[in-house]
PyMOL Python script that loads the backbone (N, CA, C, O; Angstrom):
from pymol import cmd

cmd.read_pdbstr("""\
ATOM      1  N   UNK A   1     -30.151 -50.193 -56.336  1.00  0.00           N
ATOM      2  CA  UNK A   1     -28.984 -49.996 -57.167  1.00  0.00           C
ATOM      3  C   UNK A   1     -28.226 -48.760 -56.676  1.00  0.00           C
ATOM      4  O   UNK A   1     -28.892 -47.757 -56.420  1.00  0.00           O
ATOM      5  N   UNK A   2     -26.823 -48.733 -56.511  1.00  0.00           N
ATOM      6  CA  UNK A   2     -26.144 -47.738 -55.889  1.00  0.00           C
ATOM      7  C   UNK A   2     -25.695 -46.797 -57.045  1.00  0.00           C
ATOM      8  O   UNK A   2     -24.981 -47.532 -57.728  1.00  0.00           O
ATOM      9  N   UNK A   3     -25.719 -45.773 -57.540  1.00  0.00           N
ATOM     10  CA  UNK A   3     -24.752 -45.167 -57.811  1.00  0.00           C
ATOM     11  C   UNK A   3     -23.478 -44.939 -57.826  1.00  0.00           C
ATOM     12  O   UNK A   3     -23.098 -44.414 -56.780  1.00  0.00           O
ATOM     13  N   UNK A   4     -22.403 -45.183 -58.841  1.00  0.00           N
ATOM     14  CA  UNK A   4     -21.320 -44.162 -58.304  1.00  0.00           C
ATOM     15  C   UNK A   4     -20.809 -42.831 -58.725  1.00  0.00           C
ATOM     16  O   UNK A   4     -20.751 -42.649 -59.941  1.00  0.00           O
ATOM     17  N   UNK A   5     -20.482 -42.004 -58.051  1.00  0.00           N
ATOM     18  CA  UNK A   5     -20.222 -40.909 -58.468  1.00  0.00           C
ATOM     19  C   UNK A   5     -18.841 -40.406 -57.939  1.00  0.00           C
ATOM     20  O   UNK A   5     -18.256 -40.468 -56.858  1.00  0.00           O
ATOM     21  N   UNK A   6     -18.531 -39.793 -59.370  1.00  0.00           N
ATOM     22  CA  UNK A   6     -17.279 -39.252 -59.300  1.00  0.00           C
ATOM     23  C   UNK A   6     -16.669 -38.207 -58.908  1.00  0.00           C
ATOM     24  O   UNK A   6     -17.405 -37.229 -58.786  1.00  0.00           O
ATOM     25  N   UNK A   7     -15.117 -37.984 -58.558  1.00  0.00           N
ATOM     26  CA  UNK A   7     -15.129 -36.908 -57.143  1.00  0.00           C
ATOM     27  C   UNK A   7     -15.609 -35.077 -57.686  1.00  0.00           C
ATOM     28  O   UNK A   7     -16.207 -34.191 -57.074  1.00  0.00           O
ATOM     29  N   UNK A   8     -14.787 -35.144 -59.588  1.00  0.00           N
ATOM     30  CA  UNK A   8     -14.750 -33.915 -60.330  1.00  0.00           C
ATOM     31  C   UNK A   8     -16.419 -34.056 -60.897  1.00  0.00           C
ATOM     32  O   UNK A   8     -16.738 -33.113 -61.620  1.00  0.00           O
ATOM     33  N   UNK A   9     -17.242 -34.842 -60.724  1.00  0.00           N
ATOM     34  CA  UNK A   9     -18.595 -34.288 -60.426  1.00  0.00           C
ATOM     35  C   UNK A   9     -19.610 -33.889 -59.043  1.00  0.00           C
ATOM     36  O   UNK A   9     -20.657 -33.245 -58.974  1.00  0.00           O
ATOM     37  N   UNK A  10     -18.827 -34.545 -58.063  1.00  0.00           N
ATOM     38  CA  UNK A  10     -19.190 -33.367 -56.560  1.00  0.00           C
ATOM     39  C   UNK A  10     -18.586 -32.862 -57.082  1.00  0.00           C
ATOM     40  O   UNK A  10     -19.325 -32.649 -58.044  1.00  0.00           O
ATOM     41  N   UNK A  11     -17.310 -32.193 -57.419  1.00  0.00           N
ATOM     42  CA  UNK A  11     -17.037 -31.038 -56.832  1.00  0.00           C
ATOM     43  C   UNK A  11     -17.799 -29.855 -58.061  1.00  0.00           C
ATOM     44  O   UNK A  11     -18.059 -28.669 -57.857  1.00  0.00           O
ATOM     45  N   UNK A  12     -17.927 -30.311 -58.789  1.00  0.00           N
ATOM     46  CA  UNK A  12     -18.978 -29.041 -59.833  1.00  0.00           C
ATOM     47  C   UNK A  12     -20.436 -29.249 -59.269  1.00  0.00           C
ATOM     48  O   UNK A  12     -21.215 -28.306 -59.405  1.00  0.00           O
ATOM     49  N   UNK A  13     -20.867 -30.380 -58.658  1.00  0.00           N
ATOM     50  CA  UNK A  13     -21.673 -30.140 -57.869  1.00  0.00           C
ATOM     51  C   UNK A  13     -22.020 -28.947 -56.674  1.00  0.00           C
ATOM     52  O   UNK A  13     -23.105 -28.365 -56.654  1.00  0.00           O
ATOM     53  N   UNK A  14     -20.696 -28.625 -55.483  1.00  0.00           N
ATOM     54  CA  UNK A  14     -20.659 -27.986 -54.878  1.00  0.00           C
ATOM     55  C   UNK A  14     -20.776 -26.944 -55.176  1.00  0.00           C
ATOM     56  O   UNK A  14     -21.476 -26.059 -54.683  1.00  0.00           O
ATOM     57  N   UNK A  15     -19.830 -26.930 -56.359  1.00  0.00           N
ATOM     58  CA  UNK A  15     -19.565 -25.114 -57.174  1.00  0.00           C
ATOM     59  C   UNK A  15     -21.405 -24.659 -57.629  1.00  0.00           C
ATOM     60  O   UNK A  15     -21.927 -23.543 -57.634  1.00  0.00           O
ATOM     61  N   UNK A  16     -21.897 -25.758 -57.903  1.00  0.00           N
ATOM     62  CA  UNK A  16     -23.330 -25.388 -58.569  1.00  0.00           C
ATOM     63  C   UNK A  16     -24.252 -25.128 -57.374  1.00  0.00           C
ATOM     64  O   UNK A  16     -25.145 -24.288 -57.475  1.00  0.00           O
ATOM     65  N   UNK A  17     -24.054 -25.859 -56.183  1.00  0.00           N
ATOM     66  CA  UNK A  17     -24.528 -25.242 -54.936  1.00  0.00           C
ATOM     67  C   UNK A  17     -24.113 -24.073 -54.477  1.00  0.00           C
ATOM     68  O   UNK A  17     -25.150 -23.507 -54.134  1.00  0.00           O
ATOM     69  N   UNK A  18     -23.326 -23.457 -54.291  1.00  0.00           N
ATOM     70  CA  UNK A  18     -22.509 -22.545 -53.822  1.00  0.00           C
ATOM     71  C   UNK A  18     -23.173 -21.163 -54.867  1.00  0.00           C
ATOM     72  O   UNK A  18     -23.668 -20.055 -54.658  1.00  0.00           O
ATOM     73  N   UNK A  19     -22.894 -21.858 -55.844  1.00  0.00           N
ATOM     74  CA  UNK A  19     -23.509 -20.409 -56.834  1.00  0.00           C
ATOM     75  C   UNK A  19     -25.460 -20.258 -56.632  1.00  0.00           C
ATOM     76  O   UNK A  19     -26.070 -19.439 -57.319  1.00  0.00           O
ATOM     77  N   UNK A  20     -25.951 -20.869 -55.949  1.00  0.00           N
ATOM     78  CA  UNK A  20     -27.323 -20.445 -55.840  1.00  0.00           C
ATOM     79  C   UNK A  20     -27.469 -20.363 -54.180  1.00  0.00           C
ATOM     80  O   UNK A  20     -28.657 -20.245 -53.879  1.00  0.00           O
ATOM     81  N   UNK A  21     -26.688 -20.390 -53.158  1.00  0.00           N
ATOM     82  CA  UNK A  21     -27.284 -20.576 -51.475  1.00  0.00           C
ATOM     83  C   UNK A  21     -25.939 -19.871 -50.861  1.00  0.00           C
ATOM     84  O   UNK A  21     -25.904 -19.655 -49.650  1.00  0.00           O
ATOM     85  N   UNK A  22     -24.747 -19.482 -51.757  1.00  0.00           N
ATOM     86  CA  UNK A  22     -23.734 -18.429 -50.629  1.00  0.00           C
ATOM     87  C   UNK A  22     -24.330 -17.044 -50.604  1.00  0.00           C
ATOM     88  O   UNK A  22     -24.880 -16.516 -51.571  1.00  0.00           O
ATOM     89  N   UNK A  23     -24.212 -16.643 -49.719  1.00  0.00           N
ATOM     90  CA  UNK A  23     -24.466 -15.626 -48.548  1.00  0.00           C
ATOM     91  C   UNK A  23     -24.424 -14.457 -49.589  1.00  0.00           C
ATOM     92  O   UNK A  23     -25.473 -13.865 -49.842  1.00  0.00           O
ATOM     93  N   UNK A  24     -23.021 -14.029 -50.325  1.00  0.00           N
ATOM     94  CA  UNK A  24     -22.968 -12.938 -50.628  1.00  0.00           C
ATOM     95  C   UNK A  24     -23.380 -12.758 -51.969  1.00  0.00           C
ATOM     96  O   UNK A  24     -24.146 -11.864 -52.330  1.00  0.00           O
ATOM     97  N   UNK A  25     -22.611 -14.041 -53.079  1.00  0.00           N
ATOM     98  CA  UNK A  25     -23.502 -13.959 -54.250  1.00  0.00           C
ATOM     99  C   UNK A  25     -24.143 -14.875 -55.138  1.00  0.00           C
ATOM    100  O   UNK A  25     -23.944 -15.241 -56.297  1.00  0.00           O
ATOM    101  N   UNK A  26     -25.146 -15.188 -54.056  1.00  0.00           N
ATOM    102  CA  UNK A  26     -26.084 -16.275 -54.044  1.00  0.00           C
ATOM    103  C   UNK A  26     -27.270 -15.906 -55.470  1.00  0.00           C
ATOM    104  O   UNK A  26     -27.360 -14.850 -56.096  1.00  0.00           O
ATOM    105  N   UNK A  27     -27.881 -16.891 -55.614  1.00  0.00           N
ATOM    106  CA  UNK A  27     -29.315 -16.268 -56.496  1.00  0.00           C
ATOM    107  C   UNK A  27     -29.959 -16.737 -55.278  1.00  0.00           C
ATOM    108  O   UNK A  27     -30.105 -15.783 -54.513  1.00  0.00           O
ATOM    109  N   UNK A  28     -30.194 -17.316 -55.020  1.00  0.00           N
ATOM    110  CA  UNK A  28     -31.136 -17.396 -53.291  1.00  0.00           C
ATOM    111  C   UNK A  28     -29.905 -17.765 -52.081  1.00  0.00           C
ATOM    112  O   UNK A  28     -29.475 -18.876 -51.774  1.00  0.00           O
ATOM    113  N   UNK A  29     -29.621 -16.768 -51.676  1.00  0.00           N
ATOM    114  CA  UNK A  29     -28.770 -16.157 -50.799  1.00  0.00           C
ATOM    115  C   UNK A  29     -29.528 -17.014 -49.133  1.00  0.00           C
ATOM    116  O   UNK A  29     -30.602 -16.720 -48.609  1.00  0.00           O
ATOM    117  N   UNK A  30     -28.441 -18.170 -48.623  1.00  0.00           N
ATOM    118  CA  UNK A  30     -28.861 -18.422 -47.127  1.00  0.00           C
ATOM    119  C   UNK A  30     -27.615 -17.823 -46.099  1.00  0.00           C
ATOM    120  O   UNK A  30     -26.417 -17.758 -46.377  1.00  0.00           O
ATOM    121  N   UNK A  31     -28.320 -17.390 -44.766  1.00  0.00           N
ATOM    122  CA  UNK A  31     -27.132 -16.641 -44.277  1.00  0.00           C
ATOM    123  C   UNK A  31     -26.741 -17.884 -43.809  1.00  0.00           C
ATOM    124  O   UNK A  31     -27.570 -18.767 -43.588  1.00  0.00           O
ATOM    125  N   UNK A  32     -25.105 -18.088 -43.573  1.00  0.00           N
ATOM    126  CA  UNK A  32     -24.774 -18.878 -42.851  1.00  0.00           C
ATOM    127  C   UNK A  32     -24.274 -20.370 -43.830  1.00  0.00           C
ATOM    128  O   UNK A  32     -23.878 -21.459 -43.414  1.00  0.00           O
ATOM    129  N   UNK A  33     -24.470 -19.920 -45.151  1.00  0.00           N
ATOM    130  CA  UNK A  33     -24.198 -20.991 -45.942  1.00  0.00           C
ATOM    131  C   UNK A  33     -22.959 -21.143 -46.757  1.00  0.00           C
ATOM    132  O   UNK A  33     -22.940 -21.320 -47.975  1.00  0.00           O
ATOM    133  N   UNK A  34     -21.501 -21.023 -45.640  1.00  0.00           N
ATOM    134  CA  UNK A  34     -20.545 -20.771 -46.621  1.00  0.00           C
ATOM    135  C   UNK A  34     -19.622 -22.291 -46.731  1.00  0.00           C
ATOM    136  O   UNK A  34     -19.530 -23.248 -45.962  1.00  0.00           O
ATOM    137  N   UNK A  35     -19.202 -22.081 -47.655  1.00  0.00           N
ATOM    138  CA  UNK A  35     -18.294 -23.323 -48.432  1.00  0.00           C
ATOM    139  C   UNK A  35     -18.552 -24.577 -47.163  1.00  0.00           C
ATOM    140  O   UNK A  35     -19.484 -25.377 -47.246  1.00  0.00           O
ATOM    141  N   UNK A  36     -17.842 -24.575 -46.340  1.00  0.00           N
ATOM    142  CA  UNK A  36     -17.861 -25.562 -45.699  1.00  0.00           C
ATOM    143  C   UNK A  36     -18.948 -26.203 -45.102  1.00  0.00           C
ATOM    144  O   UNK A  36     -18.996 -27.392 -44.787  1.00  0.00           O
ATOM    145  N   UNK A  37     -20.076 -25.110 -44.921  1.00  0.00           N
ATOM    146  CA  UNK A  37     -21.202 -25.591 -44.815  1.00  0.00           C
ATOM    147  C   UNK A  37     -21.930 -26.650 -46.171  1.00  0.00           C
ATOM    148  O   UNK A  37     -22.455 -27.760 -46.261  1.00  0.00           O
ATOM    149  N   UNK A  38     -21.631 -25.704 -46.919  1.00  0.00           N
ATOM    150  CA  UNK A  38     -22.190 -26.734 -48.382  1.00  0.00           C
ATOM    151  C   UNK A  38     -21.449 -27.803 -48.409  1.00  0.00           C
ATOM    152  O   UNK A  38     -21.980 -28.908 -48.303  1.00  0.00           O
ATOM    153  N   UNK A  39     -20.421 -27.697 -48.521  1.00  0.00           N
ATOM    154  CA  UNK A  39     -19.248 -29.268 -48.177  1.00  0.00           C
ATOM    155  C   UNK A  39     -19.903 -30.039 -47.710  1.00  0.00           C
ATOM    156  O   UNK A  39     -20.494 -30.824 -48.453  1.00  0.00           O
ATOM    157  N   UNK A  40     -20.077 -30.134 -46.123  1.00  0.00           N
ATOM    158  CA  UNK A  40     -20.837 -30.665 -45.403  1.00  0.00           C
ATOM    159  C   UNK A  40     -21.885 -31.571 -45.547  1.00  0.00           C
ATOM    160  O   UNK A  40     -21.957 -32.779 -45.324  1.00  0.00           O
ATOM    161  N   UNK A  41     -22.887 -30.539 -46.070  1.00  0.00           N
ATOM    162  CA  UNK A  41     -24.176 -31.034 -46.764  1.00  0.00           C
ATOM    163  C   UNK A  41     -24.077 -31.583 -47.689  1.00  0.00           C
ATOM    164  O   UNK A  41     -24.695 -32.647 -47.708  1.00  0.00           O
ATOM    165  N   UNK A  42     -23.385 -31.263 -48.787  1.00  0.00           N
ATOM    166  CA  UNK A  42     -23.825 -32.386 -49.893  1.00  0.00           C
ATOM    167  C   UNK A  42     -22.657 -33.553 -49.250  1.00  0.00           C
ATOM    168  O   UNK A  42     -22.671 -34.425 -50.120  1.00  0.00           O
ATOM    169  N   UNK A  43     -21.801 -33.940 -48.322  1.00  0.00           N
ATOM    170  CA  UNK A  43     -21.411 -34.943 -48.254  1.00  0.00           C
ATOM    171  C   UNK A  43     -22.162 -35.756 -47.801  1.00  0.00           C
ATOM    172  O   UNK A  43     -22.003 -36.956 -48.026  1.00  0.00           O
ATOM    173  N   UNK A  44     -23.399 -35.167 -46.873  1.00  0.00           N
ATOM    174  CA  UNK A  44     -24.211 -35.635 -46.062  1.00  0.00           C
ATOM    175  C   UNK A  44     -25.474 -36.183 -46.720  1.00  0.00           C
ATOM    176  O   UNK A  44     -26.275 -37.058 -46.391  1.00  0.00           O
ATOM    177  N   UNK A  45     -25.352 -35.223 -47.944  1.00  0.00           N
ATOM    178  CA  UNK A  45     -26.432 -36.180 -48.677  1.00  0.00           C
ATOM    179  C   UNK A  45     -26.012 -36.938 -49.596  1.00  0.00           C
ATOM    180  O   UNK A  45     -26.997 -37.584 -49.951  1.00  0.00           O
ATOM    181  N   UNK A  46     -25.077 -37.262 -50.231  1.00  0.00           N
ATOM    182  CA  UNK A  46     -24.273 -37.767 -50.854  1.00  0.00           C
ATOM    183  C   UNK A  46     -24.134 -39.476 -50.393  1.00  0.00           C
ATOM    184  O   UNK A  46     -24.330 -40.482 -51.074  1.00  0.00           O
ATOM    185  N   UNK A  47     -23.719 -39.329 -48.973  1.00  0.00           N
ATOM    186  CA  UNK A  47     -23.853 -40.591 -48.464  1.00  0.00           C
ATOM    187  C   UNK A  47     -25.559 -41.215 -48.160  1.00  0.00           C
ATOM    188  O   UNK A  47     -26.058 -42.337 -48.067  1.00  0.00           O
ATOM    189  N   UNK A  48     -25.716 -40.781 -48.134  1.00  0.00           N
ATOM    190  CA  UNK A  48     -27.596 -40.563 -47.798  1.00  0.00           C
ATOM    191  C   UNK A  48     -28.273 -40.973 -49.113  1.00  0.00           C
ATOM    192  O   UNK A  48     -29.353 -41.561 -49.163  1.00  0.00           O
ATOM    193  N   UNK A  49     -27.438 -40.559 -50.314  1.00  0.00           N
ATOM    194  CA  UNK A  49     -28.941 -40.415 -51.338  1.00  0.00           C
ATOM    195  C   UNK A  49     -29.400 -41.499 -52.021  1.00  0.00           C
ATOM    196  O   UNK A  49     -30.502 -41.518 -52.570  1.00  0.00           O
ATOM    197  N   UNK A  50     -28.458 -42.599 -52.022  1.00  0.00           N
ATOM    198  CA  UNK A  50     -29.312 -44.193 -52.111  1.00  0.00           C
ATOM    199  C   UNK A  50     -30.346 -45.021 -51.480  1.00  0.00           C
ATOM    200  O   UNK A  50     -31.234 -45.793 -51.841  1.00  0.00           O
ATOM    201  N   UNK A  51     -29.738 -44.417 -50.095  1.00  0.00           N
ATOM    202  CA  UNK A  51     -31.116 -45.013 -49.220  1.00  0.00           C
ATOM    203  C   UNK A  51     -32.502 -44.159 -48.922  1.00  0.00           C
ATOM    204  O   UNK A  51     -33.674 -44.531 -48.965  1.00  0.00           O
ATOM    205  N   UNK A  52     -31.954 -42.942 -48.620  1.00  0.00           N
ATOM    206  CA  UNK A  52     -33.132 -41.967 -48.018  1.00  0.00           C
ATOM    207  C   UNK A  52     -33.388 -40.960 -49.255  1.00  0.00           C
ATOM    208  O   UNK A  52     -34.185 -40.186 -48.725  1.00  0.00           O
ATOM    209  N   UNK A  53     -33.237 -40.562 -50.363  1.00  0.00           N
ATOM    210  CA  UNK A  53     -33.498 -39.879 -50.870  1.00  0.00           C
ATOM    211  C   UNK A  53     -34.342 -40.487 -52.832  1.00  0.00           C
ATOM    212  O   UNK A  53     -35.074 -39.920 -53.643  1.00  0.00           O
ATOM    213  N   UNK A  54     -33.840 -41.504 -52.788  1.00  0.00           N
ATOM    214  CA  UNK A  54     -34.326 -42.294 -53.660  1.00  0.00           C
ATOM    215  C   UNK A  54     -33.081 -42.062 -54.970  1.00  0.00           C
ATOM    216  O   UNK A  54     -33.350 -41.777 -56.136  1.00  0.00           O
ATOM    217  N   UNK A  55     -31.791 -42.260 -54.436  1.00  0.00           N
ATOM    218  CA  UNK A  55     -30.674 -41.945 -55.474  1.00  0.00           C
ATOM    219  C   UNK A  55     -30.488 -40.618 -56.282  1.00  0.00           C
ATOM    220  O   UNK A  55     -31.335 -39.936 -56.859  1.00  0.00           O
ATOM    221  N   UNK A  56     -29.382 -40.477 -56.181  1.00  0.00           N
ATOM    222  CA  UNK A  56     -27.974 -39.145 -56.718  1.00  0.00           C
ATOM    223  C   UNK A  56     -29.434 -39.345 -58.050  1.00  0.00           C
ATOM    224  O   UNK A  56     -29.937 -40.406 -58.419  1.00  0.00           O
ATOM    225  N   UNK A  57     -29.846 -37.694 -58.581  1.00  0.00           N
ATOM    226  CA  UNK A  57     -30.097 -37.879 -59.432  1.00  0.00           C
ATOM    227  C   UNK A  57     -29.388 -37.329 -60.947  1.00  0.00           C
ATOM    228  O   UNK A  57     -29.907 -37.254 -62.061  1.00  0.00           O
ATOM    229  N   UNK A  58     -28.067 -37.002 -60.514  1.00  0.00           N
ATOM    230  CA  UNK A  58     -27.311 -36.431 -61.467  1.00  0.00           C
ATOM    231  C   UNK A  58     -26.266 -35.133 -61.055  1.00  0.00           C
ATOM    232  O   UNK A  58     -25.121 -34.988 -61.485  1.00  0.00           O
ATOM    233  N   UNK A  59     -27.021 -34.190 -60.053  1.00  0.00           N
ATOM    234  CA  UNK A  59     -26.386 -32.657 -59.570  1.00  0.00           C
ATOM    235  C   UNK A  59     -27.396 -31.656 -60.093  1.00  0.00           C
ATOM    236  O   UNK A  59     -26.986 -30.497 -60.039  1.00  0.00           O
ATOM    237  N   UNK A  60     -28.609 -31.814 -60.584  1.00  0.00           N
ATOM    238  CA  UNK A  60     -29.610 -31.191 -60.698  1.00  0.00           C
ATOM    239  C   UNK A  60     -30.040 -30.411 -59.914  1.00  0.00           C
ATOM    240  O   UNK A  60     -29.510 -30.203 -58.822  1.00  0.00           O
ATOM    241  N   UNK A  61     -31.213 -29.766 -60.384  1.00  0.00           N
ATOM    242  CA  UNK A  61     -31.797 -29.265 -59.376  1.00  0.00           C
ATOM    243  C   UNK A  61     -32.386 -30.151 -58.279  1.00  0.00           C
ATOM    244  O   UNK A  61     -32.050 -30.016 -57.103  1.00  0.00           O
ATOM    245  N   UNK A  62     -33.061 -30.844 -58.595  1.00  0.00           N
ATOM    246  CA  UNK A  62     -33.036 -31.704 -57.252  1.00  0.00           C
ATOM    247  C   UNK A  62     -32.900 -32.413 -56.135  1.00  0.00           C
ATOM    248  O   UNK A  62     -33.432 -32.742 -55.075  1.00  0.00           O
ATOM    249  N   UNK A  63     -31.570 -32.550 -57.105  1.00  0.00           N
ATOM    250  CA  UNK A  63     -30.125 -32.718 -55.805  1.00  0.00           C
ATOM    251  C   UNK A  63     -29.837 -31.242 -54.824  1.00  0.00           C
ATOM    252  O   UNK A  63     -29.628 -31.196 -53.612  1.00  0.00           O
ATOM    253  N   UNK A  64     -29.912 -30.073 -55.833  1.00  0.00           N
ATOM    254  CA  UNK A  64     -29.264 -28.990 -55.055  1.00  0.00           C
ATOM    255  C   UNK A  64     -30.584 -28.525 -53.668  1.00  0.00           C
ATOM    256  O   UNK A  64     -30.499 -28.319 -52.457  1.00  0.00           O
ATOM    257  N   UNK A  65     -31.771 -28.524 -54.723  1.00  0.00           N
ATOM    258  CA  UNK A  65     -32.774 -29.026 -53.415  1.00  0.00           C
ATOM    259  C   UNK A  65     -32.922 -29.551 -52.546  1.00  0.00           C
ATOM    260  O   UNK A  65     -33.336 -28.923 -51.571  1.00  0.00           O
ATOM    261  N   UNK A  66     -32.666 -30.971 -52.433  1.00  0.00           N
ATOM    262  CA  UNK A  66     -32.512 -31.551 -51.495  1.00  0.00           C
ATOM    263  C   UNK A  66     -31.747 -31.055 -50.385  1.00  0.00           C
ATOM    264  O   UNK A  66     -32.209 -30.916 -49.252  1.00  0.00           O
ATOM    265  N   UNK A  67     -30.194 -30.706 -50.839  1.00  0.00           N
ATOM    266  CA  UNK A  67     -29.238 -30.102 -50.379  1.00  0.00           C
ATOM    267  C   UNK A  67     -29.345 -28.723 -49.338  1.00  0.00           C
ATOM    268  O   UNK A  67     -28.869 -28.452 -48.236  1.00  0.00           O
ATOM    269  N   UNK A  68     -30.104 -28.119 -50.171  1.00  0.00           N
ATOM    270  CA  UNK A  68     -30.680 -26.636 -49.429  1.00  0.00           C
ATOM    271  C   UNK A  68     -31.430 -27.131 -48.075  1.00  0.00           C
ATOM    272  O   UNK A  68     -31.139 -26.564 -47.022  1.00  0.00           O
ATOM    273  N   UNK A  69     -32.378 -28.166 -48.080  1.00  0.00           N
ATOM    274  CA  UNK A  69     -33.176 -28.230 -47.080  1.00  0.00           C
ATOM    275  C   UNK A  69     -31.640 -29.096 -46.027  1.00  0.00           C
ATOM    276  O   UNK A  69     -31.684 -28.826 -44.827  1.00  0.00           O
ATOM    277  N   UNK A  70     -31.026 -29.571 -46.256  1.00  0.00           N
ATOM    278  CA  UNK A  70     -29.728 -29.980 -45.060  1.00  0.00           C
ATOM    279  C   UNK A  70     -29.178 -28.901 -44.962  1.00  0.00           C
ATOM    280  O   UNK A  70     -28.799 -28.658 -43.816  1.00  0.00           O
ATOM    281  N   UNK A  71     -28.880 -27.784 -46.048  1.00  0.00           N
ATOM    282  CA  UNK A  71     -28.539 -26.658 -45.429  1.00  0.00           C
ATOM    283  C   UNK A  71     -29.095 -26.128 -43.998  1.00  0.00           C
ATOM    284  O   UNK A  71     -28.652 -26.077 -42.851  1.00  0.00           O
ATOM    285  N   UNK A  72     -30.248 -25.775 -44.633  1.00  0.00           N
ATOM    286  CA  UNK A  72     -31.313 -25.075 -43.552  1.00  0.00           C
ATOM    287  C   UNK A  72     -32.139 -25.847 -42.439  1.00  0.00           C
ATOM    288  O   UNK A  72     -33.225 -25.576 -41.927  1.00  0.00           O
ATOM    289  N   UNK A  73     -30.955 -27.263 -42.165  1.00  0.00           N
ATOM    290  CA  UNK A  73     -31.657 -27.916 -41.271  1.00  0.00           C
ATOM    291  C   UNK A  73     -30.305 -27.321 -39.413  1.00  0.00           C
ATOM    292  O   UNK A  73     -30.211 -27.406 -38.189  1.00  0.00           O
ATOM    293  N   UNK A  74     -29.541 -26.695 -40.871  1.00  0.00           N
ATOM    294  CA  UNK A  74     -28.217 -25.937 -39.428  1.00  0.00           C
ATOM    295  C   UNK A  74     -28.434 -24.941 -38.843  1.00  0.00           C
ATOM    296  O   UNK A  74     -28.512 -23.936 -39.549  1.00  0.00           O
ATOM    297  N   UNK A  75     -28.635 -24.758 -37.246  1.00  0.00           N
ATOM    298  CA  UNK A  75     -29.584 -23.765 -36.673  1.00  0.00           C
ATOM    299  C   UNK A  75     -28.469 -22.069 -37.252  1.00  0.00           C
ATOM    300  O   UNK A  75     -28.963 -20.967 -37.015  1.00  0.00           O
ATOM    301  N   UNK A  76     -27.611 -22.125 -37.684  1.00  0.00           N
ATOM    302  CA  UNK A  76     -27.023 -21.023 -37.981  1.00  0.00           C
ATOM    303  C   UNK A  76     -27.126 -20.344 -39.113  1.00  0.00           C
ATOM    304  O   UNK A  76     -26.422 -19.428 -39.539  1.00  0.00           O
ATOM    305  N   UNK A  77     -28.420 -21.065 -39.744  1.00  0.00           N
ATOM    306  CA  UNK A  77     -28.077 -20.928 -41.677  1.00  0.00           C
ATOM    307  C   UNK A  77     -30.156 -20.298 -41.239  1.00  0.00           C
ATOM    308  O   UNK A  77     -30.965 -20.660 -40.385  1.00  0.00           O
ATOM    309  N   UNK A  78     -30.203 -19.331 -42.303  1.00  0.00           N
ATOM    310  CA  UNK A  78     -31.437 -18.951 -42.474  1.00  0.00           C
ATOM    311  C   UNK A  78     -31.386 -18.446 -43.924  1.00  0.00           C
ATOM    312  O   UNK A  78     -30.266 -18.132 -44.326  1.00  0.00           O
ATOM    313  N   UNK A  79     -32.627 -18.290 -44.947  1.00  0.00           N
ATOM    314  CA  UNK A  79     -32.496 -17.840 -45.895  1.00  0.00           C
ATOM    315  C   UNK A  79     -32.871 -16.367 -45.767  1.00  0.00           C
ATOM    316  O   UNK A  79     -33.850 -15.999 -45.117  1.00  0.00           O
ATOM    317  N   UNK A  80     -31.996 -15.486 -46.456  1.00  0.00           N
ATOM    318  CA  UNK A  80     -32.199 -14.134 -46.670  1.00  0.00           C
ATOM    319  C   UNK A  80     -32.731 -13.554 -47.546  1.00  0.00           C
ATOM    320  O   UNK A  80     -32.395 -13.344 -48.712  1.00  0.00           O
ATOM    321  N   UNK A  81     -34.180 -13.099 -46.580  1.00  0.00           N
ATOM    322  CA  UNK A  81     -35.423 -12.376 -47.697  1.00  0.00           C
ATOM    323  C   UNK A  81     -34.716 -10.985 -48.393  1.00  0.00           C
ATOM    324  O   UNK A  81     -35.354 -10.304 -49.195  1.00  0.00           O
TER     325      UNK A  81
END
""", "prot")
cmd.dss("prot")
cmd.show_as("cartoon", "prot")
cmd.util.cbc("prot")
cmd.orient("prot")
């Protein structure tokens, strides 16, 4: 079963990524993780999350999880201890 999801829920999606993995005022801060990078990624999982991820589960945390690990699959992005 596919999901659909709507565009003004990515995009509070993103905003909800962005507020836990940007660089400067992150709650878990990745270097290298700015806007367009997150863009990126959740588009990437976005298209992805019916087949390979076992479906969008809302913009949860588990989505943003998921998300983090496509973050940190970009050799330019590291998380900052």
């Amino acid at each position: 079963m596919t999901v659909q999801i709507q565009n003004n829920e990515i995009l509070d999606f993103v905003e909800y990524v962005d507020s836990f993995y940007n660089p400067v005022t992150g709650v878990y801060p990745i270097k290298g993780a700015t806007l367009p990078v997150i863009i990126k990624a959740v588009k990437k999982y976005v298209e992805s999350a019916n087949s390979y991820y076992g479906g969008w589960v809302g913009g949860d945390s588990v989505d943003r999880e998921r998300v983090r690990d496509l973050i940190l699959q970009n050799p330019e992005c590291e998380v900052i201890a």
